[in-house]
Backbone as a chain_set.jsonl record, in Angstrom:
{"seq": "XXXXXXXXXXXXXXXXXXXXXXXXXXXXXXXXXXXXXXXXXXXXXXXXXXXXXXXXXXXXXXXXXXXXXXXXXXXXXXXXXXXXXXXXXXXXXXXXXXXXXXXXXXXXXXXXXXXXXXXXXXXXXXXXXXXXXXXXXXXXXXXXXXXXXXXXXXXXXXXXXXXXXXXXXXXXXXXXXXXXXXXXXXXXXXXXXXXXXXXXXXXXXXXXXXXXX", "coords": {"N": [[-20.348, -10.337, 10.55], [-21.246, -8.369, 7.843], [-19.548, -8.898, 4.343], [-17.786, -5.664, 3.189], [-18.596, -3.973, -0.101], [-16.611, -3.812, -2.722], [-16.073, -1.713, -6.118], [-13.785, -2.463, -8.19], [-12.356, -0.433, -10.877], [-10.195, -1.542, -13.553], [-8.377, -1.585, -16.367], [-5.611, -2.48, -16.507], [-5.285, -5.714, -16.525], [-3.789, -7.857, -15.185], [-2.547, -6.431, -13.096], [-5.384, -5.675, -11.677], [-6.43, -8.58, -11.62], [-4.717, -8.625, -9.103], [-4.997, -6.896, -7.181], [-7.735, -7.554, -6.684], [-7.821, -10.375, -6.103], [-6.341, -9.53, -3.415], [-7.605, -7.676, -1.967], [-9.62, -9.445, -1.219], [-8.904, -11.479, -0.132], [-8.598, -10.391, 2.602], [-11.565, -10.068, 3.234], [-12.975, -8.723, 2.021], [-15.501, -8.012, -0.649], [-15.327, -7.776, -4.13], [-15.561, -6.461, -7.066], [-14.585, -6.673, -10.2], [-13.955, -4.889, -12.999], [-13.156, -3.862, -16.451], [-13.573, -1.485, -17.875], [-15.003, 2.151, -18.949], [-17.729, 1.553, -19.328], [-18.288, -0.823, -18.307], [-18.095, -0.383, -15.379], [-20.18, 1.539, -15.226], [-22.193, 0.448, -15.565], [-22.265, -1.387, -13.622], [-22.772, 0.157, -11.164], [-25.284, 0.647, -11.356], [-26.204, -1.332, -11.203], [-26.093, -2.363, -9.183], [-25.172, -2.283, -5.461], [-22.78, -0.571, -3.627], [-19.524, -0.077, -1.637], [-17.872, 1.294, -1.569], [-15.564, 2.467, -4.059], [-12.97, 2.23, -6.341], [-11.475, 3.404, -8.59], [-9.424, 3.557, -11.466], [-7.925, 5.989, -13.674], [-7.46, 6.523, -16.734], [-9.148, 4.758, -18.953], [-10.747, 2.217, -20.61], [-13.798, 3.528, -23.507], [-15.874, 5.645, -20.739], [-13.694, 7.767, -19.075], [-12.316, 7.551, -15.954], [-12.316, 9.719, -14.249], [-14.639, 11.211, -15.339], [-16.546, 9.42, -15.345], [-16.789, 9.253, -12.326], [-17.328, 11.61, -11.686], [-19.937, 12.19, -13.199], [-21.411, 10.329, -11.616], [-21.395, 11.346, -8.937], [-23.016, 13.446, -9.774], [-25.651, 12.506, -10.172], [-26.089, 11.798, -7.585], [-24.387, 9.907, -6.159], [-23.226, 9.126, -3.186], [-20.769, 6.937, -3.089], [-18.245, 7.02, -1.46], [-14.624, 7.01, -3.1], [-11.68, 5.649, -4.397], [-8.993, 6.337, -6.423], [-6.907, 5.51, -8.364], [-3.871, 5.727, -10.427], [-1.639, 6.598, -13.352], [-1.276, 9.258, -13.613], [0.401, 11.292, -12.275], [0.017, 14.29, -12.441], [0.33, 17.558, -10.734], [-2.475, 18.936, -11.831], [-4.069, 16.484, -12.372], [-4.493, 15.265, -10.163], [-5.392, 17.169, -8.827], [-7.908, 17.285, -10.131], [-8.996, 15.272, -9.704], [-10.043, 15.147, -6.911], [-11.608, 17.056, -7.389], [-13.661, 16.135, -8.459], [-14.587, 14.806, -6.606], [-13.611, 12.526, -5.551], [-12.27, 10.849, -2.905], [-9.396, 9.684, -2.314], [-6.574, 9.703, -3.382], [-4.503, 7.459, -5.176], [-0.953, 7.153, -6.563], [0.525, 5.778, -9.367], [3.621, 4.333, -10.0], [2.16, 1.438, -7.05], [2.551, -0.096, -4.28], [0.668, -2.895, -3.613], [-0.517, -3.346, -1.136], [-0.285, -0.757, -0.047], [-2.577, 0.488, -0.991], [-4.198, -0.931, 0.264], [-4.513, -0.557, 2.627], [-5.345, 1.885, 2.519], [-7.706, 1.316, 2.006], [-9.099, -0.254, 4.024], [-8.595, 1.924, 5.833], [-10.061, 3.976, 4.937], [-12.462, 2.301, 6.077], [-12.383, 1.913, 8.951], [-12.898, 4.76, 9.735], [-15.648, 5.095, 9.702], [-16.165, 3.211, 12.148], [-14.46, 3.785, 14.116], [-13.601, 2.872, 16.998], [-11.118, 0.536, 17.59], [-10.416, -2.564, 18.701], [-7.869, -4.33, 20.639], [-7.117, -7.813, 21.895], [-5.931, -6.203, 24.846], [-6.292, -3.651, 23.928], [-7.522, -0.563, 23.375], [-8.019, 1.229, 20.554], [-8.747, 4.318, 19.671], [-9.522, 5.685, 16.443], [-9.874, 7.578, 15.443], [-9.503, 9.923, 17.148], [-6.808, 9.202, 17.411], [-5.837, 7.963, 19.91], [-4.784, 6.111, 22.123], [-5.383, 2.999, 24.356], [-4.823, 0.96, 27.15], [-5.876, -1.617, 28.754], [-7.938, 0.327, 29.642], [-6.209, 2.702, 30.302], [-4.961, 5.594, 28.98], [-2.178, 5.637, 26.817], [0.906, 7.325, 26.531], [1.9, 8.566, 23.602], [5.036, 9.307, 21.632], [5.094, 11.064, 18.136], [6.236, 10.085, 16.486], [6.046, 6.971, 16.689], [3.045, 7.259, 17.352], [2.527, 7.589, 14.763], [3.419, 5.236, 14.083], [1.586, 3.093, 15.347], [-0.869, 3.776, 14.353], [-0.937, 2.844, 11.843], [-0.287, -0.202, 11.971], [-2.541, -0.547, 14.054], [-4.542, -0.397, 12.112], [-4.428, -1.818, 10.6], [-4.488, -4.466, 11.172], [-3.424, -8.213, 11.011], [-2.474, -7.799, 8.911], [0.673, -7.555, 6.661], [2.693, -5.3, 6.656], [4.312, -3.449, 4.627], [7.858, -2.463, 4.55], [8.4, 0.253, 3.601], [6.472, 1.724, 3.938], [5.609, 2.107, 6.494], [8.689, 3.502, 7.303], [7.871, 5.461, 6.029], [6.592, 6.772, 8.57], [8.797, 7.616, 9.993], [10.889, 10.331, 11.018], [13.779, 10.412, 9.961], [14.334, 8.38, 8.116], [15.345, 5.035, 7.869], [16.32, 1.885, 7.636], [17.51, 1.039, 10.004], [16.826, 2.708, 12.075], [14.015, 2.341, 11.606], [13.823, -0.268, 12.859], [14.698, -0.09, 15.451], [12.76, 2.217, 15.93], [10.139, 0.475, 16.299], [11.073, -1.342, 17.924], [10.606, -0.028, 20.365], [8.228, 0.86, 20.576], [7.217, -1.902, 20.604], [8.066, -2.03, 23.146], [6.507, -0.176, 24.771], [4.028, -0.904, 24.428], [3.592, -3.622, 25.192], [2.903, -5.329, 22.831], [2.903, -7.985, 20.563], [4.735, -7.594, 17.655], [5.419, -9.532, 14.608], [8.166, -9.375, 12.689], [8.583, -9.381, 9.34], [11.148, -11.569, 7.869], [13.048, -8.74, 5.554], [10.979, -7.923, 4.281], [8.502, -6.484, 5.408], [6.74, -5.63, 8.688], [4.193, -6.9, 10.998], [1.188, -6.655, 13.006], [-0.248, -9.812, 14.192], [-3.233, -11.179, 13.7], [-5.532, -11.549, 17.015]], "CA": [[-20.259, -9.012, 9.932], [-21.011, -8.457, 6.354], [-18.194, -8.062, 3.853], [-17.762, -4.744, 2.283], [-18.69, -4.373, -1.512], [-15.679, -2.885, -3.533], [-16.311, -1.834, -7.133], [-12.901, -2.125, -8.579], [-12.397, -0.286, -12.488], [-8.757, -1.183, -13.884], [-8.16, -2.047, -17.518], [-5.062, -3.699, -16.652], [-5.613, -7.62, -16.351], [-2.716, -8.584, -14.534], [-2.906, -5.588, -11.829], [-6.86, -5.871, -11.429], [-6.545, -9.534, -10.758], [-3.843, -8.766, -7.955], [-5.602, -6.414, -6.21], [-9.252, -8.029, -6.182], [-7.195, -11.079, -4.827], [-5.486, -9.073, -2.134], [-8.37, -7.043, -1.194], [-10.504, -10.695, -1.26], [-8.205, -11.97, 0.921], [-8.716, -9.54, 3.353], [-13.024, -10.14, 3.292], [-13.907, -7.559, 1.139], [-16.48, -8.304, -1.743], [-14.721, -7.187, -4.974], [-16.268, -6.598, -8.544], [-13.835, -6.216, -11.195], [-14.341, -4.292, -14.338], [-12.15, -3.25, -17.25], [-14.394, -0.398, -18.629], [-15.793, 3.054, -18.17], [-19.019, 1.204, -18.978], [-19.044, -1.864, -17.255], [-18.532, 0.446, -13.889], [-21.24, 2.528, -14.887], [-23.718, -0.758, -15.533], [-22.199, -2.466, -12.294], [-22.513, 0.682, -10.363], [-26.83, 1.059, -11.666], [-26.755, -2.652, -10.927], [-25.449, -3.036, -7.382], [-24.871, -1.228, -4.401], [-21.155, -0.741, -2.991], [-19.428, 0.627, 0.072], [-16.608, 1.918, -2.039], [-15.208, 2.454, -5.62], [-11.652, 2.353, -6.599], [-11.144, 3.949, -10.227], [-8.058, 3.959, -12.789], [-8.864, 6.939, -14.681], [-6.951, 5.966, -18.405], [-9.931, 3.292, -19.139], [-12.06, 2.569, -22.369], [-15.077, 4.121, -22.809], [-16.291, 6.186, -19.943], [-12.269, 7.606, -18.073], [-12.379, 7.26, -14.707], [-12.856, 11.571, -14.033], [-15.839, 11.923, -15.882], [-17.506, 8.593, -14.006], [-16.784, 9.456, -11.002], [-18.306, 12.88, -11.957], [-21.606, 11.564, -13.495], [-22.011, 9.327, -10.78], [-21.794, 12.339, -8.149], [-24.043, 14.301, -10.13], [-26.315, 11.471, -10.267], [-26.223, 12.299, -6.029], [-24.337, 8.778, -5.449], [-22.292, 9.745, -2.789], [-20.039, 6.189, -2.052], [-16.268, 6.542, -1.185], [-13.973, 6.671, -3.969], [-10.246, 6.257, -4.337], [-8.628, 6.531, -7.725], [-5.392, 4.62, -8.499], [-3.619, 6.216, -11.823], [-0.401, 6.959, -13.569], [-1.488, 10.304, -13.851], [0.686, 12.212, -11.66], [0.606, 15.535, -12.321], [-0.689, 18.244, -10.077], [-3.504, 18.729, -12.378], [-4.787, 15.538, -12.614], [-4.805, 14.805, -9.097], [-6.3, 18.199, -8.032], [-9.028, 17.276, -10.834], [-9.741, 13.749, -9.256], [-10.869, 15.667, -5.651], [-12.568, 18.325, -7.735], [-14.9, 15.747, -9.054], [-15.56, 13.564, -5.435], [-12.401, 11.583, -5.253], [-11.783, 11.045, -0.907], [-7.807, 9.788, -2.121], [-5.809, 9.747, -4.837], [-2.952, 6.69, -5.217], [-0.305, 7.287, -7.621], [0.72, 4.273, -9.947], [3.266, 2.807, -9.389], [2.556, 1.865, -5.72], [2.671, -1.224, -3.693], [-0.663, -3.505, -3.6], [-0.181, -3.143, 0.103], [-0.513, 0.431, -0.286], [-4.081, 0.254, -1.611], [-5.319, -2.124, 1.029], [-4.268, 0.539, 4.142], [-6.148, 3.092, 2.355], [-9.126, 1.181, 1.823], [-8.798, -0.008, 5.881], [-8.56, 3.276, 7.024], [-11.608, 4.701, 4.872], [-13.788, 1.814, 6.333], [-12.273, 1.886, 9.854], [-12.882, 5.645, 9.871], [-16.873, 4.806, 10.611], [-15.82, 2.24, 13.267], [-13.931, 4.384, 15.188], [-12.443, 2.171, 17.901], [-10.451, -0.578, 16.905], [-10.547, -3.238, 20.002], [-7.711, -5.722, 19.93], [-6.659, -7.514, 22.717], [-6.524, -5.348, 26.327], [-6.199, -2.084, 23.402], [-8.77, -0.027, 22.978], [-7.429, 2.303, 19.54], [-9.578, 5.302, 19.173], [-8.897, 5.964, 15.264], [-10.635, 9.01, 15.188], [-8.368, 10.901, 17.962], [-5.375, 9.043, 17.362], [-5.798, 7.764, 21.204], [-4.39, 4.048, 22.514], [-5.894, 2.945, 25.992], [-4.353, -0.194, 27.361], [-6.054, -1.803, 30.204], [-8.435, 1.58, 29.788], [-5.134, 3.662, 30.593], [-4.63, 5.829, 28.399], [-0.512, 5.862, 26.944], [1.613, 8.512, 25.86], [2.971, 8.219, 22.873], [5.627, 10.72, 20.609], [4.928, 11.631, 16.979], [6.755, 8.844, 15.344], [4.804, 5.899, 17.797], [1.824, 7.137, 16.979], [2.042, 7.047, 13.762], [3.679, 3.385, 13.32], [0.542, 2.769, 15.98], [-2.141, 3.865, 13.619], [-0.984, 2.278, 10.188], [-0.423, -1.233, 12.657], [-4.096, -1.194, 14.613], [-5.991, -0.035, 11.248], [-4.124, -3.343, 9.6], [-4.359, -5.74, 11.726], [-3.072, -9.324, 9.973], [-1.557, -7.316, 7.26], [2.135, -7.821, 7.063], [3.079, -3.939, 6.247], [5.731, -3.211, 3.354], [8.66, -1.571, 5.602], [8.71, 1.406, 3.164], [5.206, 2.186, 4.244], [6.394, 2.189, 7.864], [9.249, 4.1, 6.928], [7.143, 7.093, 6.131], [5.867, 7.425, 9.385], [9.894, 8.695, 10.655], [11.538, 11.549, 10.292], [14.572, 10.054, 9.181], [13.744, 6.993, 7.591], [16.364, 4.068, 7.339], [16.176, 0.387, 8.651], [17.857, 0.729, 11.528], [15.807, 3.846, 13.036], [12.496, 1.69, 11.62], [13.579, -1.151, 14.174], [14.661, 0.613, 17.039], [11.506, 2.272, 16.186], [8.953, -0.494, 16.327], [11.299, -2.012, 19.357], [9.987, 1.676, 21.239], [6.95, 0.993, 20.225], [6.453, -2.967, 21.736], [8.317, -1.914, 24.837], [5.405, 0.951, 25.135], [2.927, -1.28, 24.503], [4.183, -5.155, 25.278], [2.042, -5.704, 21.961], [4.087, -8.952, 19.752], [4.852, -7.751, 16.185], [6.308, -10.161, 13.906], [9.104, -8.945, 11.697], [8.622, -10.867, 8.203], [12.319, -10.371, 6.997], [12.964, -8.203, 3.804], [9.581, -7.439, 3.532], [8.197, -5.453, 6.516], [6.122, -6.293, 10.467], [3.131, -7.549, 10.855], [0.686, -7.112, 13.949], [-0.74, -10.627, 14.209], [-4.419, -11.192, 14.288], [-5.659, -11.583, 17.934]], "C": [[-20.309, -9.157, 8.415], [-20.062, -7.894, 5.697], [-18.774, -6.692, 2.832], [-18.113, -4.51, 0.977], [-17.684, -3.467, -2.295], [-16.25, -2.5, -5.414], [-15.02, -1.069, -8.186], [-13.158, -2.01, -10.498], [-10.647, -0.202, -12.213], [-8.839, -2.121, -14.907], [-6.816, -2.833, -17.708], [-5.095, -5.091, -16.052], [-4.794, -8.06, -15.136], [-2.905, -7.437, -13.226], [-4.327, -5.459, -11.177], [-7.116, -6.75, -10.692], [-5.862, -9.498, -9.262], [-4.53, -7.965, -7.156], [-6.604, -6.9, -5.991], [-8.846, -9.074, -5.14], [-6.81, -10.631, -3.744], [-6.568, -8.531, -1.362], [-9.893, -8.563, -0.882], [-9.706, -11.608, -0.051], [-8.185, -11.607, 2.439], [-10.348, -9.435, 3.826], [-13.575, -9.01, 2.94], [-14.434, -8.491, -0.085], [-16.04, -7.765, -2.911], [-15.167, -7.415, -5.843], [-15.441, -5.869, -9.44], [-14.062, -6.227, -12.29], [-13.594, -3.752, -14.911], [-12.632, -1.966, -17.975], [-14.94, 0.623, -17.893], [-17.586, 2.171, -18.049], [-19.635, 0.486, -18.188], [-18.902, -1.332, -15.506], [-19.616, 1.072, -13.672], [-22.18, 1.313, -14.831], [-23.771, -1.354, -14.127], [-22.56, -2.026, -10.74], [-24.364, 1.262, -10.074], [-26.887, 0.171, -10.86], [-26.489, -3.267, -9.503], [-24.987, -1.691, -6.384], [-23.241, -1.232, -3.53], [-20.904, 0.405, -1.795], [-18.149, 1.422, -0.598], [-16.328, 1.552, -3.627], [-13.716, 2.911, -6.056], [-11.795, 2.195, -8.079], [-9.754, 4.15, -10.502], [-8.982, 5.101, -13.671], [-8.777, 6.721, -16.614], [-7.733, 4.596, -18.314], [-10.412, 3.423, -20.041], [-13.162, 2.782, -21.884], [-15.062, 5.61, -21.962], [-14.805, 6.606, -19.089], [-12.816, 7.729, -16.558], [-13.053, 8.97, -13.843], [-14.477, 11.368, -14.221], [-16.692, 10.792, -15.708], [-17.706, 8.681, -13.08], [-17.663, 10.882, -10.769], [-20.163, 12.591, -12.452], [-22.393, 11.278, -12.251], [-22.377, 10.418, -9.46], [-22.806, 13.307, -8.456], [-25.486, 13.933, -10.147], [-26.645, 11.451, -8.439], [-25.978, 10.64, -5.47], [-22.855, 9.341, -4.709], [-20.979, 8.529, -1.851], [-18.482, 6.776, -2.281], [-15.768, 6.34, -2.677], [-12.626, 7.075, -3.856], [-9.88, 6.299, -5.853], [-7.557, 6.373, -7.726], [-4.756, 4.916, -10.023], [-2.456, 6.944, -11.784], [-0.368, 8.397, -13.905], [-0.957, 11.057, -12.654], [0.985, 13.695, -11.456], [-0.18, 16.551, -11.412], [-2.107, 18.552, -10.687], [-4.324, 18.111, -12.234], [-5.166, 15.56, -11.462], [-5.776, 16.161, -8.048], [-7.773, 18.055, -9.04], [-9.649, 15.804, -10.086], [-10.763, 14.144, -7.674], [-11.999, 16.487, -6.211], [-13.763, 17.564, -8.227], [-15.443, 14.402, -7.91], [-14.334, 12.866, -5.115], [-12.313, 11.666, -3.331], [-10.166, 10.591, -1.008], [-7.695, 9.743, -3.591], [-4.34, 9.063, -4.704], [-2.075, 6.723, -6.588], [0.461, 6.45, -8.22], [2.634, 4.842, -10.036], [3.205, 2.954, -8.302], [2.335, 0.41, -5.31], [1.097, -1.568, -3.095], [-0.853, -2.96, -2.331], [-0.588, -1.978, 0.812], [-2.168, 0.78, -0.111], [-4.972, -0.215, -0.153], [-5.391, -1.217, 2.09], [-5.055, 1.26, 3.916], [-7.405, 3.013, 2.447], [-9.222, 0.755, 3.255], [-9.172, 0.833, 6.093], [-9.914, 3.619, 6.344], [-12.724, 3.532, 5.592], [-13.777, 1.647, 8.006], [-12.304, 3.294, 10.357], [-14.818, 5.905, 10.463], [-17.07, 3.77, 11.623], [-15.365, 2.879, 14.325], [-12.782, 3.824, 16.475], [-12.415, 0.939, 17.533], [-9.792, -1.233, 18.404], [-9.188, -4.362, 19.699], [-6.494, -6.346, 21.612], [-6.901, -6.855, 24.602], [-5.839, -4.345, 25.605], [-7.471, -2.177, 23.198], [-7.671, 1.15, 21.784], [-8.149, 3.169, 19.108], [-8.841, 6.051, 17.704], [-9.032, 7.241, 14.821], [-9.597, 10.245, 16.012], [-7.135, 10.074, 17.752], [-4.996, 8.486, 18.828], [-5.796, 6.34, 21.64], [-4.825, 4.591, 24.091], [-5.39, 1.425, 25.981], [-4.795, -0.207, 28.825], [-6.983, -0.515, 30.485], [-7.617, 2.81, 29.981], [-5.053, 3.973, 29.129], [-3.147, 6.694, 27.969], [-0.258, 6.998, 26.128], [2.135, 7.866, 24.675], [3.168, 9.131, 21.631], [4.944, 10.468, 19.331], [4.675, 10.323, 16.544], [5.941, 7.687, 15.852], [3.766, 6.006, 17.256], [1.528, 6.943, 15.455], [1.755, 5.585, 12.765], [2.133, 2.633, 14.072], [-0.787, 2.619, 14.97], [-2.016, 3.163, 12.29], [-0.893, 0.632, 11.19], [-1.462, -1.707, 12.998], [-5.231, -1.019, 12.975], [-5.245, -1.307, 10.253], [-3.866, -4.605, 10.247], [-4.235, -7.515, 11.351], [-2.924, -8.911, 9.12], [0.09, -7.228, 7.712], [1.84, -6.129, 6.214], [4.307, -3.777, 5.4], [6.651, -2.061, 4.842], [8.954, -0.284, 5.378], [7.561, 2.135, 3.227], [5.453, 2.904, 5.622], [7.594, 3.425, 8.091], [9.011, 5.793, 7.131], [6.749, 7.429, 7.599], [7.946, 8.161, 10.908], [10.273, 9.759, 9.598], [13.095, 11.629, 9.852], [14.818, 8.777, 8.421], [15.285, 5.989, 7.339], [16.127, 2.267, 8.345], [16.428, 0.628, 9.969], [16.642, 1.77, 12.495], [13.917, 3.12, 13.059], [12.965, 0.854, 13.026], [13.964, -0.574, 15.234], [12.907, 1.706, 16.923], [9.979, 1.508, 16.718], [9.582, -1.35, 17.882], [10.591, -1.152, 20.529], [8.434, 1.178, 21.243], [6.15, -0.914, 20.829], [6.864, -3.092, 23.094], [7.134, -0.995, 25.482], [4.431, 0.002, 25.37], [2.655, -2.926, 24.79], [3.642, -5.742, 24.087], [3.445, -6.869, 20.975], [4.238, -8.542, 17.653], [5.579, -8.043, 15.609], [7.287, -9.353, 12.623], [9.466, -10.448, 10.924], [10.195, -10.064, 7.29], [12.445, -9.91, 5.923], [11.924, -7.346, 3.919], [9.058, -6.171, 4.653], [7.531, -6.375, 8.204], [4.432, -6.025, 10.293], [2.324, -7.505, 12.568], [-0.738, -7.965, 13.879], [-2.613, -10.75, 14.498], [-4.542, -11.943, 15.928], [-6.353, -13.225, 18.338]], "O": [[-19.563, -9.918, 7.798], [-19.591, -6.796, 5.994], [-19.732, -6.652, 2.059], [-17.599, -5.551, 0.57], [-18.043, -2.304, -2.477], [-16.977, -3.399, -5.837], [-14.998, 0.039, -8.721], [-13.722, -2.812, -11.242], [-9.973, 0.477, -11.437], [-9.237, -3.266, -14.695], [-6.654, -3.627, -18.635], [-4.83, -5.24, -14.859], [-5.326, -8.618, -14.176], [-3.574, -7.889, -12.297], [-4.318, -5.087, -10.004], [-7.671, -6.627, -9.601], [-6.317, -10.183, -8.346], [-4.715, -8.538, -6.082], [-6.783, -6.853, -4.774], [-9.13, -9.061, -3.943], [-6.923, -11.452, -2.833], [-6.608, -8.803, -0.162], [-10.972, -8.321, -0.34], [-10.264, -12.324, 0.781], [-7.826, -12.378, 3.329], [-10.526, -8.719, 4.811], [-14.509, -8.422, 3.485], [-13.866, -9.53, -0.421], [-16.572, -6.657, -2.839], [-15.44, -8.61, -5.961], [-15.492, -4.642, -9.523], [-14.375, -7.272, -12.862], [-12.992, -2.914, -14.239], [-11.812, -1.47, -18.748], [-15.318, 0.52, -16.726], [-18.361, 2.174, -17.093], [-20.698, 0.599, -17.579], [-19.532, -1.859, -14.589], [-20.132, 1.286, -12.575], [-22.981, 1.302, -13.897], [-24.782, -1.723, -13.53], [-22.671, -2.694, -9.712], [-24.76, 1.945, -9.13], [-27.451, 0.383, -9.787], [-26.679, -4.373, -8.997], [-24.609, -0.545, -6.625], [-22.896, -2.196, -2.846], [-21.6, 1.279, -1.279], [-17.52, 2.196, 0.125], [-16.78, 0.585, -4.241], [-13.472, 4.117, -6.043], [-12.133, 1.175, -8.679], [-9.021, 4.855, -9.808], [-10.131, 5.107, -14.114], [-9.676, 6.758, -17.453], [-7.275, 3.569, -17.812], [-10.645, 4.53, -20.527], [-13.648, 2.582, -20.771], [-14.408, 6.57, -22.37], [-14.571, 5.726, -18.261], [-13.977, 8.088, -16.36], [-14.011, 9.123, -13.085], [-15.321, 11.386, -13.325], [-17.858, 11.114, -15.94], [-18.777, 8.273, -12.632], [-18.462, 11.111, -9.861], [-21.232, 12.871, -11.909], [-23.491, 11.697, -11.886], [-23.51, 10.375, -8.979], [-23.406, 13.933, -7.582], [-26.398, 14.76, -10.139], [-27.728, 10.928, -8.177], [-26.765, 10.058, -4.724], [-21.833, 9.775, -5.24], [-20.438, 8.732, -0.764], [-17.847, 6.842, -3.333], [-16.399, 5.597, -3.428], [-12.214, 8.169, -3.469], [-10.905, 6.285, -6.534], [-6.925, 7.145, -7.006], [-5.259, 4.2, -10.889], [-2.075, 7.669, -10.865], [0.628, 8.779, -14.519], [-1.832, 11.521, -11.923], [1.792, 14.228, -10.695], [-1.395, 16.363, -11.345], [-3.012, 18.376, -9.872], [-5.427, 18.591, -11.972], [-6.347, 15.897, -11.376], [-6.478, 16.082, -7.04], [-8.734, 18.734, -8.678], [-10.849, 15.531, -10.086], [-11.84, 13.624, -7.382], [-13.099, 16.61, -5.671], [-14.814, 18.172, -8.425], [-16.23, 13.477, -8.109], [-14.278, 12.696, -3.897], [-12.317, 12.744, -2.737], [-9.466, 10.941, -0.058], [-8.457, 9.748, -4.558], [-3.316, 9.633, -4.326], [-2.58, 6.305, -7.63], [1.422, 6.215, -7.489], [2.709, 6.065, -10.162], [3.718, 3.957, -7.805], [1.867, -0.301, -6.2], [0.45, -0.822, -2.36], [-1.466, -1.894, -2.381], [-1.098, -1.982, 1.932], [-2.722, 1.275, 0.87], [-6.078, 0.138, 0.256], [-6.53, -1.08, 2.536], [-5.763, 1.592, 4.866], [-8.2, 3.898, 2.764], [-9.533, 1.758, 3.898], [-10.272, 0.836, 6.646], [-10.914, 3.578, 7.061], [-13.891, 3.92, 5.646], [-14.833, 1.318, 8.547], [-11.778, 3.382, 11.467], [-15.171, 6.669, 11.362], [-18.229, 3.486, 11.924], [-15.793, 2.61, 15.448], [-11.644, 4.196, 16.762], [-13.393, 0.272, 17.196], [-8.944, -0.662, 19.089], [-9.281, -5.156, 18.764], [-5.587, -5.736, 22.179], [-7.862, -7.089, 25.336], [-4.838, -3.895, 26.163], [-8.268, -3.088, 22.973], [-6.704, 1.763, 22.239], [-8.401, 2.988, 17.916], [-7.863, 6.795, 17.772], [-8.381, 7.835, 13.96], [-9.094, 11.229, 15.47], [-6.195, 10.754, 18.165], [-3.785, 8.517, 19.052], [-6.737, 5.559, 21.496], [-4.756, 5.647, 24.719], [-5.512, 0.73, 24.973], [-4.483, 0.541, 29.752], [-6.881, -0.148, 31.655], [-8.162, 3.908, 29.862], [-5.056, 3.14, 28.223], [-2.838, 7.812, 28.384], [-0.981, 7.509, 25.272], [2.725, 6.787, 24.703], [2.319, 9.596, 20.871], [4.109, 9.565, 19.393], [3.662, 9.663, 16.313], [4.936, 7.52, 15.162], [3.319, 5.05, 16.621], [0.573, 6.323, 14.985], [1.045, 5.101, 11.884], [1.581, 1.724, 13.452], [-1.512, 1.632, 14.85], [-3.049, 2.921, 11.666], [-1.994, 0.143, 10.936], [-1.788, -2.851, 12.681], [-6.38, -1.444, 12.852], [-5.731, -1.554, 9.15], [-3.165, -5.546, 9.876], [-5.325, -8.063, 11.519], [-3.232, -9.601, 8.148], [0.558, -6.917, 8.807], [0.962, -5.908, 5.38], [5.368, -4.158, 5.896], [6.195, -1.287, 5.683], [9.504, 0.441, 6.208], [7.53, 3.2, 2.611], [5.477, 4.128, 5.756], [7.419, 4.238, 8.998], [9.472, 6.736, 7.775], [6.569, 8.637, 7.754], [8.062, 8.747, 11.984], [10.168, 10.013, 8.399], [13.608, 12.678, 9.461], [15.994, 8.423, 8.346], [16.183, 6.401, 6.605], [15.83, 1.936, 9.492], [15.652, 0.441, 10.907], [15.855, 1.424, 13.376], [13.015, 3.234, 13.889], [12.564, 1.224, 14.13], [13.148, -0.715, 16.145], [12.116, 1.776, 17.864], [9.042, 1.99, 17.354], [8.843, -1.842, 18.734], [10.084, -1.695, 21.51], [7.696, 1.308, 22.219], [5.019, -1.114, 21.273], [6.406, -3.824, 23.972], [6.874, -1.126, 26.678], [3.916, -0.008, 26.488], [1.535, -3.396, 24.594], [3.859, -6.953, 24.121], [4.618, -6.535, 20.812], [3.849, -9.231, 16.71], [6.61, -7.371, 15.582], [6.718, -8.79, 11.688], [9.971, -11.541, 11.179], [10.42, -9.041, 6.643], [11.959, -10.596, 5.024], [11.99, -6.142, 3.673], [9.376, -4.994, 4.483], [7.888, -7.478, 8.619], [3.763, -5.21, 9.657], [2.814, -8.277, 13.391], [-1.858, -7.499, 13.672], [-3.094, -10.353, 15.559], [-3.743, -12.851, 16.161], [-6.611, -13.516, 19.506]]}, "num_chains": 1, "name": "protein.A"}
């Protein structure tokens, strides 16, 4: 399978390198650039499957590239990662093409799920195992049976099959109850390999991990 082509813009050094590594680690293709320009030259000069923008960049901000570039009728995937939280900003980042919007600070970890899910969103079923994970309906088949499972399940289900060998931050996880605290996460995720006999490692501190196959 060929890897993905990312075309990461972030002017800071030290956060740029950590994510290209993380998302390189993972077999994505990553091209990191500190500039509005060198995105716009890298973005004439090569073809990508996705574009993750900081909008506060020199040069060219991240808005009004991402805008060009749509006007220009290039229509790849873009997320946009920026300390710009205000309703404003972030209703201006969709208004000009944006498909997410991550709000700084956030956990590398974070990033990598999002970019997952947008590329496992033209895949559709996610095989692993005797699962079949239809990503699109939200629908687990085990053994072709297809299982029940409540609210909370499904959701720890879908951030788990769309990261498969990603250890998951536990405050990621977290989000997917409706009362969030350690203990309710693990009796959650225990619910959730008695449903499905599936083995997910709990890396302590940090969060659980369902193992590549």
């Amino acid at each position: 399978m060929m890897k993905k082509n990312i075309l990461l813009l972030e002017d800071d050094y030290e956060l740029g390198e950590t994510l290209k590594e993380l998302l390189e680690s993972h077999d994505y293709q990553v091209d990191l650039v500190e500039s509005g320009d060198g995105a716009t030259d890298a973005s004439y000069d090569n073809s990508y499957d996705l574009y993750i923008f900081d909008i506060n960049v020199p040069d060219i901000n991240g808005l009004d590239l991402l805008k060009s570039l749509r006007e220009a009728d290039d229509k790849t995937p873009a997320i946009f990662i920026s300390a710009l939280v205000d309703l404003n900003s972030i209703a201006k980042g969709f208004e000009v093409g944006a498909d997410d919007y991550i709000k700084k600070p956030f956990f590398p970890q974070e990033l990598l799920i999002r970019v997952n899910a947008k590329f496992v969103q033209t895949n559709r079923d996610i095989i692993y195992k005797n699962i079949r994970y239809a990503s699109n309906t939200k629908e687990l088949y085990i053994d072709d049976k297809i299982v029940s499972l409540g609210e909370v399940q499904e959701s720890i289900c879908d951030v788990l099959m769309r990261n498969i060998g990603s250890v998951i931050d536990k405050t990621i996880l977290m989000d997917c109850l409706q009362s969030p605290s350690d203990t309710g996460l693990r009796v959650a995720i225990n619910k959730f390999k008695q449903t499905t006999n599936l083995e997910i490692k709990n890396i302590r501190g940090i969060g659980y991990m369902l193992e590549k196959s």
